[in-house]
Steps between C-alpha positions, in 0.01 A plus 500: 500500500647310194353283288700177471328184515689216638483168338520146659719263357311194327455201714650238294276189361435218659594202355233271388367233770505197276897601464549506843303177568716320203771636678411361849372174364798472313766525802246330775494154235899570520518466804281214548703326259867558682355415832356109336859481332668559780318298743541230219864515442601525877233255601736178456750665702292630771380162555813311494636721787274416700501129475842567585465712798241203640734254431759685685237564769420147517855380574526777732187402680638062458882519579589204434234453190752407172162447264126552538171426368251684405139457606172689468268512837110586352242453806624178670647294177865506502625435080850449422584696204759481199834698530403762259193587649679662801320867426167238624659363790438639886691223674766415439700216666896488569695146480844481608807347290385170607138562402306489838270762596651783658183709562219684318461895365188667431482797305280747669377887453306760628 
């Protein structure tokens, strides 16, 4: 028998855990941060589409309809609100060209 002694390569070192929790900290507040900026910066958007695809569903739903109003049902009171405040509104009534009352549109959801 021969006399040769095998060595084991050395395991390398570990990095330090207060490195590697800088590290992780360091991409999870990243990441935080582009998910708030985004949702900010694509917020207005977001919600002007979709006052636009319920308008379009509203004259869909009205043919006829050439305006509407926008109204806010809470419990049993009925309140007529301003024009801006359609991302408030859940009813919403359509008036033809010669402003009668064609009908009335609810916004509803499951």
């Amino acid at each position: 028998m021969s006399d040769q002694t095998t060595t084991l390569p050395e395991t390398p070192t570990m990095p330090k855990s207060r490195s590697l929790i800088m590290a992780l900290a360091s991409i999870a507040m990243t990441s935080g941060l582009l998910v708030v900026l985004t949702f900010q910066v694509t917020f207005p958007r977001i919600a002007l589409n979709k006052q636009r695809a319920l308008e379009k569903a509203i004259f869909a739903v009205l043919p006829g309809a050439a305006a509407h109003s926008n109204f806010l049902l809470d419990g049993s009171t009925l309140e007529a609100l301003p024009a801006d405040a359609f991302d408030q509104a859940n009813v919403f009534a359509g008036y033809n060209e010669s402003d009668e009352l064609v009908g009335l549109a609810m916004e509803a959801s499951s």
